[in-house]
mmJSON file of the N, C-alpha and C atoms, coordinates in Angstrom:
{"data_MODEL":{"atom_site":{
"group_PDB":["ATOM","ATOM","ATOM","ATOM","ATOM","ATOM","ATOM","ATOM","ATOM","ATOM","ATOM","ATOM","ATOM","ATOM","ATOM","ATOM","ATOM","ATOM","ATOM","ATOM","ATOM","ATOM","ATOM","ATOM","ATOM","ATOM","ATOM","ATOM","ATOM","ATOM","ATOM","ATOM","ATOM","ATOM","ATOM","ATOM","ATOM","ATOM","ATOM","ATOM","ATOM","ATOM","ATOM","ATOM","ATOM","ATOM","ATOM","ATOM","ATOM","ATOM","ATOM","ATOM","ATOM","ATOM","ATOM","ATOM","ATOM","ATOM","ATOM","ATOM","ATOM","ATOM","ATOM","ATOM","ATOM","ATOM","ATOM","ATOM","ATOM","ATOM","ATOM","ATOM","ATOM","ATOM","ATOM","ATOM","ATOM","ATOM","ATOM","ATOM","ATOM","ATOM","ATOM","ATOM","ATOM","ATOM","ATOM","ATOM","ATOM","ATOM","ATOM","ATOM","ATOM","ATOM","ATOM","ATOM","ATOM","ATOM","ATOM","ATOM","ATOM","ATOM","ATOM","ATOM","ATOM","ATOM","ATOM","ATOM","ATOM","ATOM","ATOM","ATOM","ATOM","ATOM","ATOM","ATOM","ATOM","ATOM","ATOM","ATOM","ATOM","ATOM","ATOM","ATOM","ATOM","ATOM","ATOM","ATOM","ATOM","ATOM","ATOM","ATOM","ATOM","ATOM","ATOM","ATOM","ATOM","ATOM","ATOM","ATOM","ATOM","ATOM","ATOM","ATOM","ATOM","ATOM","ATOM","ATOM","ATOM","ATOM","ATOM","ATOM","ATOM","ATOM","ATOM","ATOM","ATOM","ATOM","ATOM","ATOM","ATOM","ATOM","ATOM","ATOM","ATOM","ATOM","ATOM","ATOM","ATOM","ATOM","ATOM","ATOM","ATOM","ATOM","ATOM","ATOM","ATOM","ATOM","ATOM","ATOM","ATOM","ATOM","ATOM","ATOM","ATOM","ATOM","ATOM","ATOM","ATOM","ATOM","ATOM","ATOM","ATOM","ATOM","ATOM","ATOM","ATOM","ATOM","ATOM","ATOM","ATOM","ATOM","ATOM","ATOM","ATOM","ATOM","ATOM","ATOM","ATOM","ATOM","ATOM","ATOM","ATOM","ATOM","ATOM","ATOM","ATOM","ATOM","ATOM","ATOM","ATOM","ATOM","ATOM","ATOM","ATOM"],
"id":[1,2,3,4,5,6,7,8,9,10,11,12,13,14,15,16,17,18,19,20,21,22,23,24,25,26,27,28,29,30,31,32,33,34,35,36,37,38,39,40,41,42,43,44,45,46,47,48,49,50,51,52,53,54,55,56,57,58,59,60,61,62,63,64,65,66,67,68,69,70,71,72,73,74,75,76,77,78,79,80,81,82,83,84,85,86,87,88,89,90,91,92,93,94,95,96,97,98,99,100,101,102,103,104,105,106,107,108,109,110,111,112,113,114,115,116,117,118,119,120,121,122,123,124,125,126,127,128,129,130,131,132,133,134,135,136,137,138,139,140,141,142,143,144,145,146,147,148,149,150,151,152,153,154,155,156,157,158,159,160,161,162,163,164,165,166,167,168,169,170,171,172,173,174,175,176,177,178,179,180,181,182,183,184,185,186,187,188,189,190,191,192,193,194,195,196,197,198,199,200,201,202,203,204,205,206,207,208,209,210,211,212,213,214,215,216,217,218,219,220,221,222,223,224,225],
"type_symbol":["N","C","C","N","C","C","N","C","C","N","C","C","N","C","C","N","C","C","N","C","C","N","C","C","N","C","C","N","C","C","N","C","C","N","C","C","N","C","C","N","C","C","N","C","C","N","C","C","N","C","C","N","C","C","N","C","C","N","C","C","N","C","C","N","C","C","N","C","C","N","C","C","N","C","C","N","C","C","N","C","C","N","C","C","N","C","C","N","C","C","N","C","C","N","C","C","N","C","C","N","C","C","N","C","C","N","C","C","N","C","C","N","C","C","N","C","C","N","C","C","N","C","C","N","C","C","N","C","C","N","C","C","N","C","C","N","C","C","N","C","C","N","C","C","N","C","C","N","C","C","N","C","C","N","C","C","N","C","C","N","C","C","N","C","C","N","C","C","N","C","C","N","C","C","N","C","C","N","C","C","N","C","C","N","C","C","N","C","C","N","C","C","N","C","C","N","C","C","N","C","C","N","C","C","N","C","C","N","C","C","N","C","C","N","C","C","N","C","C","N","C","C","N","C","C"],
"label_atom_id":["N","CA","C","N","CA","C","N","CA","C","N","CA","C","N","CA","C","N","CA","C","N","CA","C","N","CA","C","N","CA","C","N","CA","C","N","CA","C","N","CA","C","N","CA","C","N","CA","C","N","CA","C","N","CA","C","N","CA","C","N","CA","C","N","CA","C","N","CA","C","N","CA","C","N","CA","C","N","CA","C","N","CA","C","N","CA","C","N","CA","C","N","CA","C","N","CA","C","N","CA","C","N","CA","C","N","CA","C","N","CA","C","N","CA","C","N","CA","C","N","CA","C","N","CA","C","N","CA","C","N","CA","C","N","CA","C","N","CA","C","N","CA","C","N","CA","C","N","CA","C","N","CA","C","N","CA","C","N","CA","C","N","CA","C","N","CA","C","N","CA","C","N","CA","C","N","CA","C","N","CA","C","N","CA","C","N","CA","C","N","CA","C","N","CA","C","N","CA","C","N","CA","C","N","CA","C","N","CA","C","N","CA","C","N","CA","C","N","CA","C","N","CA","C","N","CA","C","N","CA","C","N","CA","C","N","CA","C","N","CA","C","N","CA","C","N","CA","C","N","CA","C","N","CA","C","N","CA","C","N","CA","C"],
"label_alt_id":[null,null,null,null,null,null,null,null,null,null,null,null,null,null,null,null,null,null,null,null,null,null,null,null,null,null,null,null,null,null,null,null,null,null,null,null,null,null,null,null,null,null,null,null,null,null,null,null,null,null,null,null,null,null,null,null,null,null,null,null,null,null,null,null,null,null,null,null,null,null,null,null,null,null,null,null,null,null,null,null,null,null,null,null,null,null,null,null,null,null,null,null,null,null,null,null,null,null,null,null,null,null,null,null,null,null,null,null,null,null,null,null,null,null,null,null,null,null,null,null,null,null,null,null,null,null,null,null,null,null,null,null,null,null,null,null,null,null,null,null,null,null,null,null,null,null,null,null,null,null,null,null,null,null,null,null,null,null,null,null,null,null,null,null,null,null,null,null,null,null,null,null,null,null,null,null,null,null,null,null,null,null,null,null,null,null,null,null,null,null,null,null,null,null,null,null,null,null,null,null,null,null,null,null,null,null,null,null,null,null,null,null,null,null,null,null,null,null,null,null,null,null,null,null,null],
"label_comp_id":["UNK","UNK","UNK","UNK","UNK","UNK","UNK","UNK","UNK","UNK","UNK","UNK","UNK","UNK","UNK","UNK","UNK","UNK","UNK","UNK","UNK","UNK","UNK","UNK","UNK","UNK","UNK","UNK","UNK","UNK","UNK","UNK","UNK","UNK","UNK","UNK","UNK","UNK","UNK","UNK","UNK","UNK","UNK","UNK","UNK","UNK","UNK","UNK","UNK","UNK","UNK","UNK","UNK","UNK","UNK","UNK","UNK","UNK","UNK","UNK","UNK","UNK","UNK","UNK","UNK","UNK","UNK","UNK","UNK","UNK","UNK","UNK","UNK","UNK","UNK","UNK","UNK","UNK","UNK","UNK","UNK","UNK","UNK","UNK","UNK","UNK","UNK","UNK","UNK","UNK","UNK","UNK","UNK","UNK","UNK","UNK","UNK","UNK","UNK","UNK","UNK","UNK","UNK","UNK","UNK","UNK","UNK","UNK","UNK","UNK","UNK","UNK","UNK","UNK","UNK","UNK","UNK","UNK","UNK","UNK","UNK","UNK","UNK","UNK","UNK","UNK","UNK","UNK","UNK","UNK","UNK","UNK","UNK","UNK","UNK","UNK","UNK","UNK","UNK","UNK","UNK","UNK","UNK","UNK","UNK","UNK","UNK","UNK","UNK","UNK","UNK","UNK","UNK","UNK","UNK","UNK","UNK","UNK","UNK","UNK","UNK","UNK","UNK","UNK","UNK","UNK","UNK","UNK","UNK","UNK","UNK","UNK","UNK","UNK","UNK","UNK","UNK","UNK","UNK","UNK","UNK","UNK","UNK","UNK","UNK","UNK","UNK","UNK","UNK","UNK","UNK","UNK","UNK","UNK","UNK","UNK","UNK","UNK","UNK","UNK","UNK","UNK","UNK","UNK","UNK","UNK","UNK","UNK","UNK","UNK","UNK","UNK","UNK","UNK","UNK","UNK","UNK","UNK","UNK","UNK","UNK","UNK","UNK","UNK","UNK"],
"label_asym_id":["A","A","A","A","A","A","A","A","A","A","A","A","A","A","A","A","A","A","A","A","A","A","A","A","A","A","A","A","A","A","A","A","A","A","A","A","A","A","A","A","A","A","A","A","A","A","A","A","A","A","A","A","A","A","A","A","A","A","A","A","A","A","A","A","A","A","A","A","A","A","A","A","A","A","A","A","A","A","A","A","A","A","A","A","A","A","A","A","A","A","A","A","A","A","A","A","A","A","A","A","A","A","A","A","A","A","A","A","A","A","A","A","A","A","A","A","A","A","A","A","A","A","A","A","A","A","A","A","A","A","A","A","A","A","A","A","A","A","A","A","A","A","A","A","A","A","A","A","A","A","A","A","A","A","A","A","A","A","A","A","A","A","A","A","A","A","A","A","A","A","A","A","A","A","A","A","A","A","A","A","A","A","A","A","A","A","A","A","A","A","A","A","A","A","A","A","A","A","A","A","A","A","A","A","A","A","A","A","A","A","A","A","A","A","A","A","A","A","A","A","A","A","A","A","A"],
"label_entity_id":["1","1","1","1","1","1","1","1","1","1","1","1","1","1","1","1","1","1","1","1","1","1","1","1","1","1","1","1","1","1","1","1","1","1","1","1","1","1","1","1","1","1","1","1","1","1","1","1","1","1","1","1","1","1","1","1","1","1","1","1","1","1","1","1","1","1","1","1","1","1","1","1","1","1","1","1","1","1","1","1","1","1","1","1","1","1","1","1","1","1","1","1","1","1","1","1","1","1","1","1","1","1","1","1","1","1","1","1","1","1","1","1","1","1","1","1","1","1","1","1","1","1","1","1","1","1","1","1","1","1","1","1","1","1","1","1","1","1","1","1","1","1","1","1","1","1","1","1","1","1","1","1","1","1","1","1","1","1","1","1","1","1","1","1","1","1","1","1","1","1","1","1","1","1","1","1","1","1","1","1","1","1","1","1","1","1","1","1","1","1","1","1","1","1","1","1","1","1","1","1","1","1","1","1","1","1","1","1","1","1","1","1","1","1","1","1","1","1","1","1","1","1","1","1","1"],
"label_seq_id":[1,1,1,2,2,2,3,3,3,4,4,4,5,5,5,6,6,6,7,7,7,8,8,8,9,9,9,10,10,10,11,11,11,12,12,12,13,13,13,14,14,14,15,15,15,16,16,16,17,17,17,18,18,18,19,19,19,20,20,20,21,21,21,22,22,22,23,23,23,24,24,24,25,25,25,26,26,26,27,27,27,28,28,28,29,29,29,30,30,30,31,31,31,32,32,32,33,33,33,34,34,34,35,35,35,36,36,36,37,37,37,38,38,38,39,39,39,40,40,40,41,41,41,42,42,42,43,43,43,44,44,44,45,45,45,46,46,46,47,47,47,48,48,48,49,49,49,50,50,50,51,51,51,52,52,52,53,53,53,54,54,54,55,55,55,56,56,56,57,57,57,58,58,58,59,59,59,60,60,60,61,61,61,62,62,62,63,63,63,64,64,64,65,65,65,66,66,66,67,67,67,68,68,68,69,69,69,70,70,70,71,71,71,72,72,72,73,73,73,74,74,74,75,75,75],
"pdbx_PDB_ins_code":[null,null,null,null,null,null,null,null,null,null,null,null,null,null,null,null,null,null,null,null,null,null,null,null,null,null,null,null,null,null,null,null,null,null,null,null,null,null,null,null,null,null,null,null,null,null,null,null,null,null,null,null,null,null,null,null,null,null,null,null,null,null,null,null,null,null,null,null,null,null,null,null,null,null,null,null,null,null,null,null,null,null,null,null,null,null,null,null,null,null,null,null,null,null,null,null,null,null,null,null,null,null,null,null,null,null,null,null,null,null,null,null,null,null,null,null,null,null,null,null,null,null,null,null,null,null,null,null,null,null,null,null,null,null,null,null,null,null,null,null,null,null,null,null,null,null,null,null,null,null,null,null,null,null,null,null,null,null,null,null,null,null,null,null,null,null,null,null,null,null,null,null,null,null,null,null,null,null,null,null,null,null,null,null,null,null,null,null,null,null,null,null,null,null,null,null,null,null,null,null,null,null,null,null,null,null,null,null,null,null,null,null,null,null,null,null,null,null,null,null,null,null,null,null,null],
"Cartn_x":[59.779,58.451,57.755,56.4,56.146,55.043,55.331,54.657,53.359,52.384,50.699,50.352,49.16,48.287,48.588,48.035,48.439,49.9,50.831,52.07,52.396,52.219,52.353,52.108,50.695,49.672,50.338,50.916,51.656,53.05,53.788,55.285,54.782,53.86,53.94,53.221,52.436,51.706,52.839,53.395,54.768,55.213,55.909,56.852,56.398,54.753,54.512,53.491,53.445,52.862,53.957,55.249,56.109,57.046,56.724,56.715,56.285,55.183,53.64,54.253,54.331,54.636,55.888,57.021,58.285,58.272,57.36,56.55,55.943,55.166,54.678,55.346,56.174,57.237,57.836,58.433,59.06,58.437,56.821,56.013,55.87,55.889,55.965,57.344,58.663,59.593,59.351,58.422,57.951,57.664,57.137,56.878,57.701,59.282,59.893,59.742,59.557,59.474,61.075,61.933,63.483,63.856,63.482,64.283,63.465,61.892,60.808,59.672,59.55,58.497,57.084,55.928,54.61,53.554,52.189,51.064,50.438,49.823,48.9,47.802,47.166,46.501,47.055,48.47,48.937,49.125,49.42,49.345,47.839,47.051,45.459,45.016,45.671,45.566,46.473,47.305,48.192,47.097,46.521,46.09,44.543,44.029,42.995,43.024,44.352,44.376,45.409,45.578,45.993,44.57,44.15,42.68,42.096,41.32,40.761,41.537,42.587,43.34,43.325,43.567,43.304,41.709,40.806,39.598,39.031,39.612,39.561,39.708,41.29,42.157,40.852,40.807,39.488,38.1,38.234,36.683,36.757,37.99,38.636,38.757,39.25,39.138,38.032,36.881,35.898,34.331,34.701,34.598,34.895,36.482,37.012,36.887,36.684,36.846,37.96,37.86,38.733,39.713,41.142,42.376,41.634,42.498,41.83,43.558,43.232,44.879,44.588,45.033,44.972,46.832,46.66,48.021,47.379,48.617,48.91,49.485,49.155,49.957,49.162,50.386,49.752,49.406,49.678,49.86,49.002],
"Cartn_y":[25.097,25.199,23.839,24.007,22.768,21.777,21.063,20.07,20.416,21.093,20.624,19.315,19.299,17.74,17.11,18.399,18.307,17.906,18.38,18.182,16.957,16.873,15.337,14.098,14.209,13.194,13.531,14.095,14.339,13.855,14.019,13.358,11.727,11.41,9.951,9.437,9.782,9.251,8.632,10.06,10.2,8.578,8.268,7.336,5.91,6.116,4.753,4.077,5.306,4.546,4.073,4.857,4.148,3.078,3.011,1.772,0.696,1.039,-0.291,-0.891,0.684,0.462,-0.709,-0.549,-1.155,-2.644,-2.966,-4.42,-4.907,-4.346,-4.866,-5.372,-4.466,-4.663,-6.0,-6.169,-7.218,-8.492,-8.357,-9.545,-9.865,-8.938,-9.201,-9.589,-9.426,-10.252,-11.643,-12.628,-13.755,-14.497,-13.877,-14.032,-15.231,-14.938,-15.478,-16.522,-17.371,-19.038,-19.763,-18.831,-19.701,-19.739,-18.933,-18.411,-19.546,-19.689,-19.718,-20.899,-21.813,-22.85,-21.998,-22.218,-21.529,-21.942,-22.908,-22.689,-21.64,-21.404,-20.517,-19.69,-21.015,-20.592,-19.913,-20.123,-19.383,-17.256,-17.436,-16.221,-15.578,-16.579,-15.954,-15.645,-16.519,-16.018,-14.703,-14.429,-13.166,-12.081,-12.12,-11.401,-10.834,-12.057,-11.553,-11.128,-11.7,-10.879,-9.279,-8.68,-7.373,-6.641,-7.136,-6.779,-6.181,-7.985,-6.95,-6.439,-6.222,-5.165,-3.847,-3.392,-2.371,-1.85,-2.453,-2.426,-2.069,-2.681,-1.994,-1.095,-0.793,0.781,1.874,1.984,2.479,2.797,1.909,1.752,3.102,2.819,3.376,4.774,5.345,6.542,6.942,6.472,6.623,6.82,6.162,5.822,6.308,6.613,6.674,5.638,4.681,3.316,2.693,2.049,1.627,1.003,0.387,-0.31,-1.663,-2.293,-3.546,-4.358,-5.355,-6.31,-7.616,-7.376,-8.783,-9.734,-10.705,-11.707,-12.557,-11.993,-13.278,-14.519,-15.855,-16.784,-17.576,-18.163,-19.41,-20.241,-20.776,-22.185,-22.37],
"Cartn_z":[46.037,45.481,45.56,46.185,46.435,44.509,44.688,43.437,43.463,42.815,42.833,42.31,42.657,42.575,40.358,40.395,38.468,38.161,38.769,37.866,38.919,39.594,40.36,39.228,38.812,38.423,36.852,36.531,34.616,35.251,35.981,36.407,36.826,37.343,37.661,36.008,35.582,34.497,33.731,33.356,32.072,32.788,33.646,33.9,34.082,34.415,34.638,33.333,32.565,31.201,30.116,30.545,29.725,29.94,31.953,31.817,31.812,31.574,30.812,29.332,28.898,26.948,27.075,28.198,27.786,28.549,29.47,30.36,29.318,28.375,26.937,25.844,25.65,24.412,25.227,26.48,26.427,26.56,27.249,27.051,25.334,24.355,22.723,22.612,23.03,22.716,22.896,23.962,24.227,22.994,21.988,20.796,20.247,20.281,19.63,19.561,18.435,18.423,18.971,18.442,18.672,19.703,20.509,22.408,23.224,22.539,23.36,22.877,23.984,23.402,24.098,23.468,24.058,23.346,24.231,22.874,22.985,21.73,21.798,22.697,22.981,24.539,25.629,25.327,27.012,26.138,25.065,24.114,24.909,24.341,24.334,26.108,26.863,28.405,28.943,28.182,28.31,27.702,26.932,25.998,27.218,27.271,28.482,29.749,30.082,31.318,31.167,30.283,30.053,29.436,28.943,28.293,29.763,30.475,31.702,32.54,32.747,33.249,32.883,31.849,30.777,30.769,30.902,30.887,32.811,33.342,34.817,35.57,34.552,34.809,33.965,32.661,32.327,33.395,33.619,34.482,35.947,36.241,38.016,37.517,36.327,35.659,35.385,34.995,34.972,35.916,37.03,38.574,39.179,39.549,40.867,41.331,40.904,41.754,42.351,43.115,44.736,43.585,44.442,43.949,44.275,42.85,42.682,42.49,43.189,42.995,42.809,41.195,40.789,40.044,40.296,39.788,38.869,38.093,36.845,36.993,36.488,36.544,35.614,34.542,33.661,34.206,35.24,35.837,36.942],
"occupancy":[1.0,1.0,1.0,1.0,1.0,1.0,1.0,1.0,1.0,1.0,1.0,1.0,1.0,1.0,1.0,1.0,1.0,1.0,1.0,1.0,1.0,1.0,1.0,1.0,1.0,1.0,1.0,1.0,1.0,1.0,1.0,1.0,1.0,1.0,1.0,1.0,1.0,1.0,1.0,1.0,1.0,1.0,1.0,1.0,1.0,1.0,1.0,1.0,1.0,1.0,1.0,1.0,1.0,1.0,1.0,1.0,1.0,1.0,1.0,1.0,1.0,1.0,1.0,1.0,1.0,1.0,1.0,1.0,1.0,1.0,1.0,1.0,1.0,1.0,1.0,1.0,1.0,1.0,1.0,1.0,1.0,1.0,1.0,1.0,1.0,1.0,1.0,1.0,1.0,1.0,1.0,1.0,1.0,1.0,1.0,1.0,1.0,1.0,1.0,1.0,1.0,1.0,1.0,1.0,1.0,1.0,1.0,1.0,1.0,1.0,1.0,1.0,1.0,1.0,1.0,1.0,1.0,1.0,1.0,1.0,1.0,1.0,1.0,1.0,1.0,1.0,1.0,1.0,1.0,1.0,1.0,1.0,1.0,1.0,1.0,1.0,1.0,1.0,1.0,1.0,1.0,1.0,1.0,1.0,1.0,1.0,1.0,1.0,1.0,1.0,1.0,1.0,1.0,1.0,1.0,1.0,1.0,1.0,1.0,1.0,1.0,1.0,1.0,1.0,1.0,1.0,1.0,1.0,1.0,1.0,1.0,1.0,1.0,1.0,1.0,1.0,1.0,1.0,1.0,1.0,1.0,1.0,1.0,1.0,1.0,1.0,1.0,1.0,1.0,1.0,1.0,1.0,1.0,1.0,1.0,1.0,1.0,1.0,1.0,1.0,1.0,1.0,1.0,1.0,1.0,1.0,1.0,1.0,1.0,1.0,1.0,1.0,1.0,1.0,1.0,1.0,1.0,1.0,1.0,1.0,1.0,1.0,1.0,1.0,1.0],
"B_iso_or_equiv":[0.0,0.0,0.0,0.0,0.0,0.0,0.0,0.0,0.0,0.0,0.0,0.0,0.0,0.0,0.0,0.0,0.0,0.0,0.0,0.0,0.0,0.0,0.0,0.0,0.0,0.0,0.0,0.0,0.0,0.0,0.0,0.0,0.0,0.0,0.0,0.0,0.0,0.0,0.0,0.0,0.0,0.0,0.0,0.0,0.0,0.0,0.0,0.0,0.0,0.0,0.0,0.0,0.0,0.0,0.0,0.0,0.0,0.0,0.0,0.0,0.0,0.0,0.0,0.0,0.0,0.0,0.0,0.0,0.0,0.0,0.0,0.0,0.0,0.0,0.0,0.0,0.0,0.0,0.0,0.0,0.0,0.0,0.0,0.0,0.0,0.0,0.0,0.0,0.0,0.0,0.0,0.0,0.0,0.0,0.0,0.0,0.0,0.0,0.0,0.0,0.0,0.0,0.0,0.0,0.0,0.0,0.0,0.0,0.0,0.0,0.0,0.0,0.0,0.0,0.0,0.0,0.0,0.0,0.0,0.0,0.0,0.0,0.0,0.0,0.0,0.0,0.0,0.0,0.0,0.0,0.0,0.0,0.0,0.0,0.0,0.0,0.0,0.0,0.0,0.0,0.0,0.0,0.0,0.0,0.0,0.0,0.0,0.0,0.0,0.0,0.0,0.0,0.0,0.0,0.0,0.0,0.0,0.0,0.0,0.0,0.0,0.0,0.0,0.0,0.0,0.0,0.0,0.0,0.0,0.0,0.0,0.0,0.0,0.0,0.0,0.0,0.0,0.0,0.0,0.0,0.0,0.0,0.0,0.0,0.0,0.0,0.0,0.0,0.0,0.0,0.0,0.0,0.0,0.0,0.0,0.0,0.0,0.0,0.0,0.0,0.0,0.0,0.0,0.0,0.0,0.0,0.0,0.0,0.0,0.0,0.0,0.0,0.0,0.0,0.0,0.0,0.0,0.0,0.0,0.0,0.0,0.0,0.0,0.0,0.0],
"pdbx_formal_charge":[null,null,null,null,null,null,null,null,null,null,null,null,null,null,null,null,null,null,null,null,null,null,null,null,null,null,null,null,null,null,null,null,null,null,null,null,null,null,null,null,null,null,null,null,null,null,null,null,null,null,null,null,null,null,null,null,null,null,null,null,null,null,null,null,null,null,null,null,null,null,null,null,null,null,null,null,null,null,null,null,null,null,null,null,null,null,null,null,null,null,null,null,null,null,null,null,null,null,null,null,null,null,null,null,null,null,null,null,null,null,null,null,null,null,null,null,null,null,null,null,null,null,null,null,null,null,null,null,null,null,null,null,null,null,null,null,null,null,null,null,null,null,null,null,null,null,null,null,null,null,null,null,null,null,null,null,null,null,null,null,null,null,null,null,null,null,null,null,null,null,null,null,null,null,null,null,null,null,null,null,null,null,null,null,null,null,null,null,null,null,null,null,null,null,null,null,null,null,null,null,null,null,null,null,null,null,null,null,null,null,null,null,null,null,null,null,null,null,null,null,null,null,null,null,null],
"auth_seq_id":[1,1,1,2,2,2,3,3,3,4,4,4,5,5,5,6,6,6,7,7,7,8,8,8,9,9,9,10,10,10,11,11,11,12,12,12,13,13,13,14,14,14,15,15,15,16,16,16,17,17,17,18,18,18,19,19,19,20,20,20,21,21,21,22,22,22,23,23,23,24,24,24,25,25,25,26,26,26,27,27,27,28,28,28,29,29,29,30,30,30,31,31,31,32,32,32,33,33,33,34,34,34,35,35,35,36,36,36,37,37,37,38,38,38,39,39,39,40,40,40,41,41,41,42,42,42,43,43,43,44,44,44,45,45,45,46,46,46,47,47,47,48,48,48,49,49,49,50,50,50,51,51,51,52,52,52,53,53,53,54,54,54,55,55,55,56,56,56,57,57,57,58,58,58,59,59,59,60,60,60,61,61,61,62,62,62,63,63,63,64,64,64,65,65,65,66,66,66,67,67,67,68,68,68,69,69,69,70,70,70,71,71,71,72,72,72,73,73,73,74,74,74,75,75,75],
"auth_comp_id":["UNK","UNK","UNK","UNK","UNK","UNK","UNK","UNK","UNK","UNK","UNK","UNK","UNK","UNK","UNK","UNK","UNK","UNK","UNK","UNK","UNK","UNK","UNK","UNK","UNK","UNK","UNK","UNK","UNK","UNK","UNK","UNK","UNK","UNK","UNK","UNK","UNK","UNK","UNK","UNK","UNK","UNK","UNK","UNK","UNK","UNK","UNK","UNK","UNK","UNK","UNK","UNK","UNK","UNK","UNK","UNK","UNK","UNK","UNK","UNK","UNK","UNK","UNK","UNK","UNK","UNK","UNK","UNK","UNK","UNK","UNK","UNK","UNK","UNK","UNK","UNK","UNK","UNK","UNK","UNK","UNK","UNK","UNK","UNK","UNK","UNK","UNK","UNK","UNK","UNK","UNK","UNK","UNK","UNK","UNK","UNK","UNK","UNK","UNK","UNK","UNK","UNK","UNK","UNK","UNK","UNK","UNK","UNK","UNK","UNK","UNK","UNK","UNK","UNK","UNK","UNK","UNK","UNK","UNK","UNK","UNK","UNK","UNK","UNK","UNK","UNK","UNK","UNK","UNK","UNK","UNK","UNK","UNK","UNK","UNK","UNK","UNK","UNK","UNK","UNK","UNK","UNK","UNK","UNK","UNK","UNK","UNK","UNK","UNK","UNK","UNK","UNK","UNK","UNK","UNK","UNK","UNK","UNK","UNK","UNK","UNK","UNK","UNK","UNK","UNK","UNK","UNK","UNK","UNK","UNK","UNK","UNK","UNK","UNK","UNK","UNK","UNK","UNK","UNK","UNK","UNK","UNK","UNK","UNK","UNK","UNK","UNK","UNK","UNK","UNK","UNK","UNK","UNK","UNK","UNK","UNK","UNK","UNK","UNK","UNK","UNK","UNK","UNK","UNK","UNK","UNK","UNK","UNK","UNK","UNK","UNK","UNK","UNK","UNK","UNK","UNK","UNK","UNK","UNK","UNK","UNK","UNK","UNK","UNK","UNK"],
"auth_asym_id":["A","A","A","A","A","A","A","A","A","A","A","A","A","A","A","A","A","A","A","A","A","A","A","A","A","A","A","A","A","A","A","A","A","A","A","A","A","A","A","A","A","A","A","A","A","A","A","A","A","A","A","A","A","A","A","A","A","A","A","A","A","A","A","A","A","A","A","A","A","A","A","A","A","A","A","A","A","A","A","A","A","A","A","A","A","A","A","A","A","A","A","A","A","A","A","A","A","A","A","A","A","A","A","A","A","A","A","A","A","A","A","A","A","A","A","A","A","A","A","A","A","A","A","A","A","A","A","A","A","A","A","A","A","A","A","A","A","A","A","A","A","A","A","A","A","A","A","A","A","A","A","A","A","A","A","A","A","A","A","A","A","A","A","A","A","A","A","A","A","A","A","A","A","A","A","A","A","A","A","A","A","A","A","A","A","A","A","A","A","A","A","A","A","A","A","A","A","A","A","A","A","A","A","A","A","A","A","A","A","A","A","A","A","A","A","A","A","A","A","A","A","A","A","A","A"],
"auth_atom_id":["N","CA","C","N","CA","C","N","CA","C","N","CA","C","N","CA","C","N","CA","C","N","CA","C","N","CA","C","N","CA","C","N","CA","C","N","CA","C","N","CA","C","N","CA","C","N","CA","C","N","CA","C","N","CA","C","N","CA","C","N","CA","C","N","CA","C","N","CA","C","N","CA","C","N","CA","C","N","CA","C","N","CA","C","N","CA","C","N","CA","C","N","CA","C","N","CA","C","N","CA","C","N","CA","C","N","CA","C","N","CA","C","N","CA","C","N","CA","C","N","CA","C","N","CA","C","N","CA","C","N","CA","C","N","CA","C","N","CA","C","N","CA","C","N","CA","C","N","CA","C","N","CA","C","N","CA","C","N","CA","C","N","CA","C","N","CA","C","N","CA","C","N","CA","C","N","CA","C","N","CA","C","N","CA","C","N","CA","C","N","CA","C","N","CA","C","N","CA","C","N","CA","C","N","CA","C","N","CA","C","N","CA","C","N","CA","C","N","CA","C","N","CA","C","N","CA","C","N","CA","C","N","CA","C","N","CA","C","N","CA","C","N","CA","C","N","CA","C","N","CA","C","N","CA","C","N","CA","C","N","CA","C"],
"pdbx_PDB_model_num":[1,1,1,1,1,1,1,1,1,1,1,1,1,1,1,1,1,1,1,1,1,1,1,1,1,1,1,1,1,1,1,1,1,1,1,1,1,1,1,1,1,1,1,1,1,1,1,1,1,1,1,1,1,1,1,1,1,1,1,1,1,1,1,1,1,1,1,1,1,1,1,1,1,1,1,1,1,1,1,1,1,1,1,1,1,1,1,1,1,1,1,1,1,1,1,1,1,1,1,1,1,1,1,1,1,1,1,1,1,1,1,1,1,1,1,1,1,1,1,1,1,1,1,1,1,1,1,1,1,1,1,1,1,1,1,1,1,1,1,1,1,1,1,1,1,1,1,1,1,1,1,1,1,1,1,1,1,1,1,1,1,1,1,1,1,1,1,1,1,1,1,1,1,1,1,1,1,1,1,1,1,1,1,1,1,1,1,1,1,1,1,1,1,1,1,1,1,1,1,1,1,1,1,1,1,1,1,1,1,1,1,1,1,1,1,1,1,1,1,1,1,1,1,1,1]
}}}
């Protein structure tokens, strides 16, 4: 039986939003003060670049707008 377009797009969703949720949780383990030296600012540059990320993905749902590829780096 072949997959339709719907249960395609609910089998990839399911797997790749949870693995957003669990890429998150472990960027919040970063947190730790004891494991981990970090100032703040580099917190607040994590914070914006998942923001407009999050805010882009929105947008392309909203759109249909083209793939957009962007990289992170503190440095």
């Amino acid at each position: 039986m072949t997959e339709t377009d719907r249960e395609k797009f609910v089998r990839l969703a399911n797997k790749r939003v949870n693995n957003a949720i669990k890429a998150i949780e472990l960027i919040g383990n970063l947190s730790n003060r004891s494991n981990y030296d970090y100032l703040q600012e580099n917190a607040e540059k994590i914070f914006l670049a998942l923001g407009k990320e999050l805010k882009a993905c929105r947008e392309r749902f909203s759109n249909a707008g083209g793939k957009r590829e962007r990289k992170f780096s503190l440095g």
